[in-house]
The first five atom37 places (N, CA, C, CB, O) and aatype in JSON, in Angstrom:
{
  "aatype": [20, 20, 20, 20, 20, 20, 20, 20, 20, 20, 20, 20, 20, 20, 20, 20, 20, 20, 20, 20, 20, 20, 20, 20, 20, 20, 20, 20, 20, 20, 20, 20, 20, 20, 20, 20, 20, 20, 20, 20, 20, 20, 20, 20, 20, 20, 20, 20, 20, 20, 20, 20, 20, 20, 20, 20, 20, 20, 20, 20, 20, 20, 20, 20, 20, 20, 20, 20, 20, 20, 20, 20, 20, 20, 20, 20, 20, 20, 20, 20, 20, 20, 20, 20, 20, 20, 20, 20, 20, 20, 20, 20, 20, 20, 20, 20, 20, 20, 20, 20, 20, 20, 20, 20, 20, 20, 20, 20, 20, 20, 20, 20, 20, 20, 20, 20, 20],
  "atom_mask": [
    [1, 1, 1, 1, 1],
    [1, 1, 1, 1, 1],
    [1, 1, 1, 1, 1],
    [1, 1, 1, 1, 1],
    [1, 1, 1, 1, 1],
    [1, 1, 1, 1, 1],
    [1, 1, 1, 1, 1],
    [1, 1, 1, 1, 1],
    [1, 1, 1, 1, 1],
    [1, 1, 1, 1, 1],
    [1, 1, 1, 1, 1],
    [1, 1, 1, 1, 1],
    [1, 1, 1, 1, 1],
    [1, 1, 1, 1, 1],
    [1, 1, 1, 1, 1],
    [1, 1, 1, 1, 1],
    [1, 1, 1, 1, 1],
    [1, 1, 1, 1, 1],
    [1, 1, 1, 1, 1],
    [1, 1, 1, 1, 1],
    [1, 1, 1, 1, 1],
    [1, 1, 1, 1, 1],
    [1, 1, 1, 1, 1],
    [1, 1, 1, 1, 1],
    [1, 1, 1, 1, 1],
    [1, 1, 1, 1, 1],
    [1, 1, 1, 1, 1],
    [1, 1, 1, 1, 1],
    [1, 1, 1, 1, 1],
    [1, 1, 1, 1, 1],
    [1, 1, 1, 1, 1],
    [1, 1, 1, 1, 1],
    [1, 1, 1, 1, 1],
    [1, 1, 1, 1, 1],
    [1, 1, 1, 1, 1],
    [1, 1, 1, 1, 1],
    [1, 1, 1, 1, 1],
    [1, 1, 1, 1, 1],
    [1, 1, 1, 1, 1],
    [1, 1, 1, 1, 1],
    [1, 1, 1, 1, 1],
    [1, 1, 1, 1, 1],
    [1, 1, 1, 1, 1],
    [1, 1, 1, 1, 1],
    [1, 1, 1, 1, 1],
    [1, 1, 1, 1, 1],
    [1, 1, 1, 1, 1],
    [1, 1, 1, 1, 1],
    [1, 1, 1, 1, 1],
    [1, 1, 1, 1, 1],
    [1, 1, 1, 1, 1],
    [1, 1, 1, 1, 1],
    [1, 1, 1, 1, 1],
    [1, 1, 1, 1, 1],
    [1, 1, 1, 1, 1],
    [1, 1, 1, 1, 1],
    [1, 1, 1, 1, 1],
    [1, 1, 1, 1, 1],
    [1, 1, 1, 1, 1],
    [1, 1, 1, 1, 1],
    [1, 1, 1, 1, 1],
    [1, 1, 1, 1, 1],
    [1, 1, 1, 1, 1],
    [1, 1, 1, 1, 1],
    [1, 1, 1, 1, 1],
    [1, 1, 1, 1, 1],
    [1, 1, 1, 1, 1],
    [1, 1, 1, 1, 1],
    [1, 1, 1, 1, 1],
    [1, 1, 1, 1, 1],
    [1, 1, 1, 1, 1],
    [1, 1, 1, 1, 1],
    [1, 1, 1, 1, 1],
    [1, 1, 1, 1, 1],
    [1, 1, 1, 1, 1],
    [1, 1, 1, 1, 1],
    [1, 1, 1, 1, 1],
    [1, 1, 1, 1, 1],
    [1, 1, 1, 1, 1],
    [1, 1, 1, 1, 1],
    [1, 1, 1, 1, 1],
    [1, 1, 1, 1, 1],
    [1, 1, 1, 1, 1],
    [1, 1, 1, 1, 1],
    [1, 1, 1, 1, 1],
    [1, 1, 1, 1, 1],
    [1, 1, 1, 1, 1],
    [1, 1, 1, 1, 1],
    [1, 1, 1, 1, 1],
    [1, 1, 1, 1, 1],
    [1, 1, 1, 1, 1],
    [1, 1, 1, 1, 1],
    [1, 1, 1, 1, 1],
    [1, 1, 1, 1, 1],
    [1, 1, 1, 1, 1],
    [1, 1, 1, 1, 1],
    [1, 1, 1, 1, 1],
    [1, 1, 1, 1, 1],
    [1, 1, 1, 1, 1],
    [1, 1, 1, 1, 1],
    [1, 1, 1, 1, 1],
    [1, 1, 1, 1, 1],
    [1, 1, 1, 1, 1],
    [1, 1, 1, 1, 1],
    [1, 1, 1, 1, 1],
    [1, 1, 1, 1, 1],
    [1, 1, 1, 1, 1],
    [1, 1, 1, 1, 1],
    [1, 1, 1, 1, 1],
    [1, 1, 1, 1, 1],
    [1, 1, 1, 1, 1],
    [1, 1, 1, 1, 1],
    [1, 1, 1, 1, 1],
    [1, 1, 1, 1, 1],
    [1, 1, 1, 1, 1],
    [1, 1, 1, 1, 1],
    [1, 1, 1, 1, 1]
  ],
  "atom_positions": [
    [[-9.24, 19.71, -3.54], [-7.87, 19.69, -3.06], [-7.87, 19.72, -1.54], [-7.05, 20.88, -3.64], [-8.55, 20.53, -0.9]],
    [[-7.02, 18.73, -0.94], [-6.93, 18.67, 0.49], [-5.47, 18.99, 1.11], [-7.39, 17.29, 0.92], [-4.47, 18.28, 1.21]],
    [[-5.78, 20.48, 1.52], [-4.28, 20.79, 2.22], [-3.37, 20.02, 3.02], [-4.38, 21.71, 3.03], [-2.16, 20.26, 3.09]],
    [[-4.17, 18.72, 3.84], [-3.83, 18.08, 4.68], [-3.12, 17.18, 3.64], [-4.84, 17.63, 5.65], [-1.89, 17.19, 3.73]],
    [[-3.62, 16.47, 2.74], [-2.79, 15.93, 1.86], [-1.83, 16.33, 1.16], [-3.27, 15.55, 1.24], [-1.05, 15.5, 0.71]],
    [[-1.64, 17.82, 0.87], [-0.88, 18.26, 0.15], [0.47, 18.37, 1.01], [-1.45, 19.4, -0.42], [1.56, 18.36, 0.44]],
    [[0.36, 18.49, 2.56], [1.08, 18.55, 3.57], [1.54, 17.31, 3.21], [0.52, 18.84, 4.87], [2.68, 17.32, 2.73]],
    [[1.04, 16.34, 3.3], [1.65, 14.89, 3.91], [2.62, 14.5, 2.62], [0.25, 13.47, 4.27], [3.69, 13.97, 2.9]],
    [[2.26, 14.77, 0.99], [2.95, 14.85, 0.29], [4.59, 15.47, 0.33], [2.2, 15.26, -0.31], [5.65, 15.06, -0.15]],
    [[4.21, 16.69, 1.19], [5.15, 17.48, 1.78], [6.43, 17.2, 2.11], [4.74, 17.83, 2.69], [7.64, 17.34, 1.96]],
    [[4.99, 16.46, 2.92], [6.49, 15.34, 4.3], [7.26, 14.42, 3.23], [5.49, 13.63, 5.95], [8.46, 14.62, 3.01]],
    [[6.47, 13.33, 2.52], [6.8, 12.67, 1.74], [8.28, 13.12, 0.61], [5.54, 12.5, 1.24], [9.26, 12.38, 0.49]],
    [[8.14, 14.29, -0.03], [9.22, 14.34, -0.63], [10.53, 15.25, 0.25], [8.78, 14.88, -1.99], [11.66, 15.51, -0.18]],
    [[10.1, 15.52, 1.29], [11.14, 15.77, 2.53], [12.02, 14.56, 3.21], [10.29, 16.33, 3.73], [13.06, 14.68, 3.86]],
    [[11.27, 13.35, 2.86], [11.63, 12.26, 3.56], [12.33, 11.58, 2.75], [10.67, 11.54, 4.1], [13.12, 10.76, 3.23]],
    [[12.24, 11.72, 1.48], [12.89, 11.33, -0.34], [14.22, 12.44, -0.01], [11.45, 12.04, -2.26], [15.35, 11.95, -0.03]],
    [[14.1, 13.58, 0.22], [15.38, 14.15, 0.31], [16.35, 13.88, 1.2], [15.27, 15.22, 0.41], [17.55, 14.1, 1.05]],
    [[15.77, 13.38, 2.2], [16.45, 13.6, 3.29], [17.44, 11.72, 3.4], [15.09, 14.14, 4.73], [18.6, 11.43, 3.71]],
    [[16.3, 10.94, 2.99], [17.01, 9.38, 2.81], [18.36, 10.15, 1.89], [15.75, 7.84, 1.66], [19.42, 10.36, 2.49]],
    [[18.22, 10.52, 0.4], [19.41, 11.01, -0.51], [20.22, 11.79, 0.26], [19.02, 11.84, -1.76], [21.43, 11.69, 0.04]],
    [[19.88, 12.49, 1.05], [21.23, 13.37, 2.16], [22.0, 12.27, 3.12], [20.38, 14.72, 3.53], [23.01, 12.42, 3.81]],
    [[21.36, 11.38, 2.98], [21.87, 10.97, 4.59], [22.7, 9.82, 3.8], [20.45, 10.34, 6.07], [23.87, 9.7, 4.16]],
    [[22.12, 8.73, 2.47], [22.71, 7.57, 2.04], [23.48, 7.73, 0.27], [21.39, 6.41, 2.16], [24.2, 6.92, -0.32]],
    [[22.87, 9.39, -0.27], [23.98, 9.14, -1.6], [25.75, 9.49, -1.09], [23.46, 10.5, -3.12], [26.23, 10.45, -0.47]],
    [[26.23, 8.53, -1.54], [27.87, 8.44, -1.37], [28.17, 7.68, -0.5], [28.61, 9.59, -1.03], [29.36, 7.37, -0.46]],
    [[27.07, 6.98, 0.72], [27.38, 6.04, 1.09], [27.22, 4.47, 0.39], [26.93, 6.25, 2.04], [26.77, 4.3, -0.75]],
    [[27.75, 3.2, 1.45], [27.44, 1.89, 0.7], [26.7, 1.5, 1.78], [28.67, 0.84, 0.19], [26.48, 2.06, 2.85]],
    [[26.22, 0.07, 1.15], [25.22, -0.91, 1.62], [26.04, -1.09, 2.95], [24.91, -2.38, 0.6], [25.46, -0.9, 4.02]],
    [[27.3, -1.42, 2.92], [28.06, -1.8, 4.61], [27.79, -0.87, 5.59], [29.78, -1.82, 4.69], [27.47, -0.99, 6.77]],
    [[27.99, 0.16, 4.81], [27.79, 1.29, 6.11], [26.4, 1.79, 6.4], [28.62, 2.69, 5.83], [26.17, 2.42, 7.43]],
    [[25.64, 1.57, 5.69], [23.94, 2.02, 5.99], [24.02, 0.5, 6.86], [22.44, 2.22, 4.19], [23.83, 0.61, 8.07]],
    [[24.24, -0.57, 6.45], [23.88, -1.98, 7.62], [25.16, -2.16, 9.02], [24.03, -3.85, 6.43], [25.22, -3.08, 9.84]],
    [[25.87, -1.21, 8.94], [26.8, -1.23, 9.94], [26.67, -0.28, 11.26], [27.97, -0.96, 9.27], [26.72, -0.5, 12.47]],
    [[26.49, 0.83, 10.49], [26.7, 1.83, 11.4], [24.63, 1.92, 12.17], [27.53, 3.55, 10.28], [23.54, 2.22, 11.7]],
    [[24.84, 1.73, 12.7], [23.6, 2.18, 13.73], [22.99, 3.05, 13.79], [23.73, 2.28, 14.75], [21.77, 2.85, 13.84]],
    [[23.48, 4.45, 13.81], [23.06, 5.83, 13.59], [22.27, 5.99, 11.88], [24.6, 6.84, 13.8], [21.1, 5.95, 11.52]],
    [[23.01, 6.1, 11.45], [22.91, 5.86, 9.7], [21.07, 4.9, 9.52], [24.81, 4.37, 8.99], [20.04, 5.4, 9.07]],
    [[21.25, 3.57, 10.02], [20.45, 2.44, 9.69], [19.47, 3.16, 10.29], [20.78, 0.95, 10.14], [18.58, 3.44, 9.49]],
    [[19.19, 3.78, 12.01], [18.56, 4.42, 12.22], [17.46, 5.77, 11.43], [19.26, 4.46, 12.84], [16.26, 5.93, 11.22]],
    [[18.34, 6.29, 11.29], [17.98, 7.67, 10.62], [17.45, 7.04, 8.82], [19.76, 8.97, 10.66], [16.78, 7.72, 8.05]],
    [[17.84, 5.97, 8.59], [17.45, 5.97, 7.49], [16.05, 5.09, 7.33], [18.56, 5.58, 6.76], [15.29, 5.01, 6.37]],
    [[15.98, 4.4, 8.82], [14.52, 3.43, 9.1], [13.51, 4.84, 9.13], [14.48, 2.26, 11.0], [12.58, 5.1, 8.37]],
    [[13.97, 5.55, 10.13], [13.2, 6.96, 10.42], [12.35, 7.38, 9.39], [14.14, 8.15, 10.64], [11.12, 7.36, 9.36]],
    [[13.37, 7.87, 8.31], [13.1, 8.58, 7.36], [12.14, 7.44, 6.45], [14.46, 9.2, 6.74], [11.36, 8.05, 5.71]],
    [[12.06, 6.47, 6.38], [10.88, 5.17, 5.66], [10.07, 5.29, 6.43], [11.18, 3.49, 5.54], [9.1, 5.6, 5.74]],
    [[9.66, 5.26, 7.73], [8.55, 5.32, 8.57], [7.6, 6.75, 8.22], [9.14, 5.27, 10.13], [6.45, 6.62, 7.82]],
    [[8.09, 7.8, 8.38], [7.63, 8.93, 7.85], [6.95, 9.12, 6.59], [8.51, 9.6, 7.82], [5.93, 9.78, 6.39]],
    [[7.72, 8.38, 5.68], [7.33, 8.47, 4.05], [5.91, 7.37, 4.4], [8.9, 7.68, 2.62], [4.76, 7.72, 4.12]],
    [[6.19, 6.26, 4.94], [4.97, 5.08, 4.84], [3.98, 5.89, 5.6], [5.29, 3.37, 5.63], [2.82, 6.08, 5.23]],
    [[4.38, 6.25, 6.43], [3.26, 7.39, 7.17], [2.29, 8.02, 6.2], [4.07, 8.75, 7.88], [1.13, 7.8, 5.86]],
    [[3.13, 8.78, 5.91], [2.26, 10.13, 5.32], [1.92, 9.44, 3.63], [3.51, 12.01, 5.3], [1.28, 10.03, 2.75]],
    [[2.33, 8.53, 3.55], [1.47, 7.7, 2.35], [0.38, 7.4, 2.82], [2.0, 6.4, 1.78], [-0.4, 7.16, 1.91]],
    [[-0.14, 7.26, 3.97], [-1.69, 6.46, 4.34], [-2.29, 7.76, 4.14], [-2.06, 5.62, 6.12], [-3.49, 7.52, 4.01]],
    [[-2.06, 9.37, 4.02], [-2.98, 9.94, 4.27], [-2.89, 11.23, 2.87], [-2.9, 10.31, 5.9], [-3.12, 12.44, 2.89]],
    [[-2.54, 10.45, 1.95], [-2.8, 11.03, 0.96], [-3.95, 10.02, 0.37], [-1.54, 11.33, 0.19], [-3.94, 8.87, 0.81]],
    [[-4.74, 10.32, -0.42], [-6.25, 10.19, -1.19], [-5.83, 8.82, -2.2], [-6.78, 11.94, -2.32], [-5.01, 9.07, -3.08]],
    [[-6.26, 7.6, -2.13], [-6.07, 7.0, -3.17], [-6.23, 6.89, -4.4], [-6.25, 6.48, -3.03], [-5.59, 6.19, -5.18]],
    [[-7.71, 8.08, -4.76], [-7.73, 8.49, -5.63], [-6.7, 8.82, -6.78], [-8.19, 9.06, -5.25], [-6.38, 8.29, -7.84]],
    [[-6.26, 10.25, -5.89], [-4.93, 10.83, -6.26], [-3.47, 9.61, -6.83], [-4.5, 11.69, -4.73], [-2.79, 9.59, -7.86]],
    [[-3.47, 8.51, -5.29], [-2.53, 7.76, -5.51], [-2.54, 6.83, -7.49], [-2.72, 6.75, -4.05], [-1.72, 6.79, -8.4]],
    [[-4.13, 6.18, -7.27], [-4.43, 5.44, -8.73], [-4.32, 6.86, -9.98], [-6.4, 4.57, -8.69], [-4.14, 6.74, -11.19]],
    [[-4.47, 8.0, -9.28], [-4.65, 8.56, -11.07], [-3.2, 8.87, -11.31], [-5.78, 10.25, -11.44], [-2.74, 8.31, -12.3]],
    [[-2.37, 9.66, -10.62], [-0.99, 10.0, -11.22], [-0.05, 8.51, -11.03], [-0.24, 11.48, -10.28], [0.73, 8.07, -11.88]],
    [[-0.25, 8.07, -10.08], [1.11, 6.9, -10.1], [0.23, 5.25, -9.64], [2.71, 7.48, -8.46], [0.0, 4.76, -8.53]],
    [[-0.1, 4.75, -11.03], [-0.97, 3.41, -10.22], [0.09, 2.44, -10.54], [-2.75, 2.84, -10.9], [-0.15, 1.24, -10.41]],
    [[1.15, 2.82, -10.92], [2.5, 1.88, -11.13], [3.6, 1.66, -9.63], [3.53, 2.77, -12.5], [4.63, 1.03, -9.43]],
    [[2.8, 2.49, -8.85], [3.51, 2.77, -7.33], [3.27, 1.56, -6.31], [2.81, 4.22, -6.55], [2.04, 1.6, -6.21]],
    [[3.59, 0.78, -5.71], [3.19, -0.04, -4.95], [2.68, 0.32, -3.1], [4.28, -0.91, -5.19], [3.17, 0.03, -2.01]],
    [[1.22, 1.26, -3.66], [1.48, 2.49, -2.27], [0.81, 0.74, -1.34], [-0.09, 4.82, -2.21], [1.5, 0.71, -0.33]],
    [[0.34, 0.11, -1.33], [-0.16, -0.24, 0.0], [1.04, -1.23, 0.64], [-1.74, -1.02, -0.12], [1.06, -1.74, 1.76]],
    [[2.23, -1.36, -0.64], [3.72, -2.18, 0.46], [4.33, -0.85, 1.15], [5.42, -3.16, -0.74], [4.98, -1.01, 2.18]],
    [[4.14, 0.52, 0.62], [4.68, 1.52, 1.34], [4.0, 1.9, 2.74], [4.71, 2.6, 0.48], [4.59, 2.38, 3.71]],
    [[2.73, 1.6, 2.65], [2.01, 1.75, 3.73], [2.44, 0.74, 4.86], [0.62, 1.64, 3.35], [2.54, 1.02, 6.06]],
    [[2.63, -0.26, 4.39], [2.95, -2.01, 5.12], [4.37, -1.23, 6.12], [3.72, -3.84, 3.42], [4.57, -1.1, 7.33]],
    [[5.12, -0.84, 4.89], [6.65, -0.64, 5.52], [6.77, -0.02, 7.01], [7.5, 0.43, 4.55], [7.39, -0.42, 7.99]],
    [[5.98, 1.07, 6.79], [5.73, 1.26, 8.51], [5.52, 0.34, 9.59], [4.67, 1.92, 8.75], [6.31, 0.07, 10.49]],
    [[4.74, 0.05, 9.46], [4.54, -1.44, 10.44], [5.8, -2.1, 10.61], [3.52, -2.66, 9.74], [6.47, -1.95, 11.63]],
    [[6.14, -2.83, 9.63], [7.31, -3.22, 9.92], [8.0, -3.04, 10.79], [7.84, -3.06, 9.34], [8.19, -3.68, 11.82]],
    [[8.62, -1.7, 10.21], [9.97, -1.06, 10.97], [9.38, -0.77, 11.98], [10.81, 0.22, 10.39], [10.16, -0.6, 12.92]],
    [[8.12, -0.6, 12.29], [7.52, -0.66, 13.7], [7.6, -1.8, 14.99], [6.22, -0.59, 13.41], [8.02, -1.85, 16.14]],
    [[6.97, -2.59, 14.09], [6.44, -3.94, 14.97], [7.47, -5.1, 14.88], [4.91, -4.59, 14.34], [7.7, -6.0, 15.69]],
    [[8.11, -4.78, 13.52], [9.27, -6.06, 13.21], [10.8, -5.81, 13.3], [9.11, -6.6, 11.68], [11.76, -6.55, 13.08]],
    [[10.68, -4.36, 13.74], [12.12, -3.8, 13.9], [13.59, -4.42, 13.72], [12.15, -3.42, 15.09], [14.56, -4.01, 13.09]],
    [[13.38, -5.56, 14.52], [14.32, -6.8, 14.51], [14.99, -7.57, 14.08], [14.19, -7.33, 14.67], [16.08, -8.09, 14.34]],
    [[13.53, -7.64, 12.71], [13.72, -8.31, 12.04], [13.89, -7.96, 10.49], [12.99, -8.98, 12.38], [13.7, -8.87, 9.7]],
    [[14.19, -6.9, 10.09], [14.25, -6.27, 9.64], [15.31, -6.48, 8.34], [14.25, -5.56, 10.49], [16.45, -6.49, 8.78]],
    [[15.28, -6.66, 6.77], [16.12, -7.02, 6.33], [17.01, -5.72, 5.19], [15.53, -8.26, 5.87], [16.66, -5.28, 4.09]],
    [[18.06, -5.47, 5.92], [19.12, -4.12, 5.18], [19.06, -4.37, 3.88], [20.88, -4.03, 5.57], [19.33, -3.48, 3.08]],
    [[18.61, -5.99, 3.37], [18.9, -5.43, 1.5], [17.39, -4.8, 1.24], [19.29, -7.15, -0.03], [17.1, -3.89, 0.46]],
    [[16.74, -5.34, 1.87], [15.66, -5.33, 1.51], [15.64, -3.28, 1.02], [14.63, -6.14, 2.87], [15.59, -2.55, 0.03]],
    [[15.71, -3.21, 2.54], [15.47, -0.79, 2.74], [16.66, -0.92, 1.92], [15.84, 0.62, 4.96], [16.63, 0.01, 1.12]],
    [[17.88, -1.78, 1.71], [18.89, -0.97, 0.51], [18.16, -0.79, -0.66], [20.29, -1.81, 0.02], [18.17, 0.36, -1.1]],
    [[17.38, -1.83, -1.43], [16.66, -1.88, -2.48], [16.0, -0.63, -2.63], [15.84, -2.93, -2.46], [16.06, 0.23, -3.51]],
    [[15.06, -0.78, -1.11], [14.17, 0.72, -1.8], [14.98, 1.94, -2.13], [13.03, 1.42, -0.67], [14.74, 2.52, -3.19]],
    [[15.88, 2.36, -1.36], [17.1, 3.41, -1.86], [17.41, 3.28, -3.04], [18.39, 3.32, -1.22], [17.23, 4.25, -3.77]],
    [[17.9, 2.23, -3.5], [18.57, 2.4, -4.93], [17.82, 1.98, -6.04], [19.81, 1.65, -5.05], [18.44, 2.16, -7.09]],
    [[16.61, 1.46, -6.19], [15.52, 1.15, -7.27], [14.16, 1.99, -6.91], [15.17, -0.57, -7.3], [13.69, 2.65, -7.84]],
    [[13.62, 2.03, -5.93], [12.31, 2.37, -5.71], [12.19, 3.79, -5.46], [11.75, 1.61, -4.66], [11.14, 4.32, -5.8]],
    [[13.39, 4.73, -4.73], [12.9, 6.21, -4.56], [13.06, 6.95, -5.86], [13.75, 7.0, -3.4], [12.65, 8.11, -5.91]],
    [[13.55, 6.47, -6.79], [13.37, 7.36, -8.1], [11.71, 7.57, -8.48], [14.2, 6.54, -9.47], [11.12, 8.65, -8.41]],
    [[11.24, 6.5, -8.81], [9.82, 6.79, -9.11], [9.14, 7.0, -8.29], [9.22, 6.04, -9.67], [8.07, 7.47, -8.68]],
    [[9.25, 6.81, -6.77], [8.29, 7.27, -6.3], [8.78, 8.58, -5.93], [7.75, 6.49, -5.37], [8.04, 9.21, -5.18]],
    [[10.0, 9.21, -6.35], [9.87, 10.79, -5.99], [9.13, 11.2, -7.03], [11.25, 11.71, -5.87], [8.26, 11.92, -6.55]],
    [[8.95, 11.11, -8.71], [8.88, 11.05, -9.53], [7.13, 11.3, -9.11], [9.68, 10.03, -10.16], [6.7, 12.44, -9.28]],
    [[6.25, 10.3, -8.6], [5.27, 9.91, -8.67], [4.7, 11.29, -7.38], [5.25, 8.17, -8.5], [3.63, 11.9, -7.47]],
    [[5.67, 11.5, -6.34], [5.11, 12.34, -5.03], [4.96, 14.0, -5.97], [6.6, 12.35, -3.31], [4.02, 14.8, -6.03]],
    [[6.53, 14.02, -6.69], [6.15, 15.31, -7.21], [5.46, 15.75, -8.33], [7.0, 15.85, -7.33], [5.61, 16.94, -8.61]],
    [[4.36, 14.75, -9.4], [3.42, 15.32, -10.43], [2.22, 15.07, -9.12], [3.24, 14.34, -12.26], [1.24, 15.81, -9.23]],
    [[2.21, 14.27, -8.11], [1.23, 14.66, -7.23], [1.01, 16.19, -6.7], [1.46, 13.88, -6.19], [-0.06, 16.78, -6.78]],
    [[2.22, 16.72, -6.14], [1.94, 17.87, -5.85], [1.84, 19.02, -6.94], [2.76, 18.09, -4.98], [1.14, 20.01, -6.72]],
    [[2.48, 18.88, -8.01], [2.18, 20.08, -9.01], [0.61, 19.98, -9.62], [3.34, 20.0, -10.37], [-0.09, 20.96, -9.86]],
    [[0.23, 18.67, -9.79], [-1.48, 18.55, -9.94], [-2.03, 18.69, -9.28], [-2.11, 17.7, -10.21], [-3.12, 19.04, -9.76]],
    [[-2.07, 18.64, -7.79], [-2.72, 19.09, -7.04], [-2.55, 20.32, -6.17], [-2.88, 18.26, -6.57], [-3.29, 20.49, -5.2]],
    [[-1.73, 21.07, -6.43], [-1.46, 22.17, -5.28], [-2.19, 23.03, -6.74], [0.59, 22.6, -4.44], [-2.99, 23.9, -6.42]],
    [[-2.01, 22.88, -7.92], [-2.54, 23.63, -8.93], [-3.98, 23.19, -8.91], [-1.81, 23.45, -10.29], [-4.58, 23.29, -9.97]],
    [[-4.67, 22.69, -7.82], [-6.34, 22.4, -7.98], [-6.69, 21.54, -9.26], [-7.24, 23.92, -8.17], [-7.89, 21.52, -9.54]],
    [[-5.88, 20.85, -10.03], [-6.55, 20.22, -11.37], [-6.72, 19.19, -10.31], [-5.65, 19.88, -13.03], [-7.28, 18.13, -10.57]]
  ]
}
């Protein structure tokens, strides 16, 4: 078990909460309108793609190999390097289809592993 990973998991479902604080009850117009919002919600994807590179792939293939961790890894970059270009359905999608399972997938990561199995 690697604390450092168990941290970054950490971050990871901090960054799952925090997208749901900032975008449940809002719509697609206003996450692609408002600036602040689109901001804080690129933020919060950069963080998660982050701290996906530094959890164990191991870990990643045994609890969730249904996860698409190396487009989550990609996503950083992106919103890094392609900022610009950047497409709102696209980060709407991951909000409304993709953070269920991968919260799903971050938290039997941490209960299997903070429990040493």
């Amino acid at each position: 078990m690697s604390e450092r990973s168990i941290f970054r998991l950490e971050d990871m479902k901090q960054s799952i909460g925090n997208i749901r604080a900032l975008l449940d009850g809002r719509s697609f117009d206003t996450m692609r309108t408002d600036a602040v919002t689109r901001a804080a919600f690129e933020r919060f994807l950069e963080i998660l793609s982050e701290a996906s590179r530094h959890v164990p792939s191991e870990w990643k293939d045994s609890v969730a190999p249904n996860i698409p961790w190396r487009q989550i890894a990609d996503l950083g970059n992106h919103i890094r390097h392609a900022y610009n270009k950047l497409d709102a359905e696209i980060l709407w999608n991951i909000y409304e289809t993709d953070l269920d399972a991968l919260e799903i997938a971050v938290e039997s990561m941490l209960q299997q592993y903070r429990s040493g199995s």
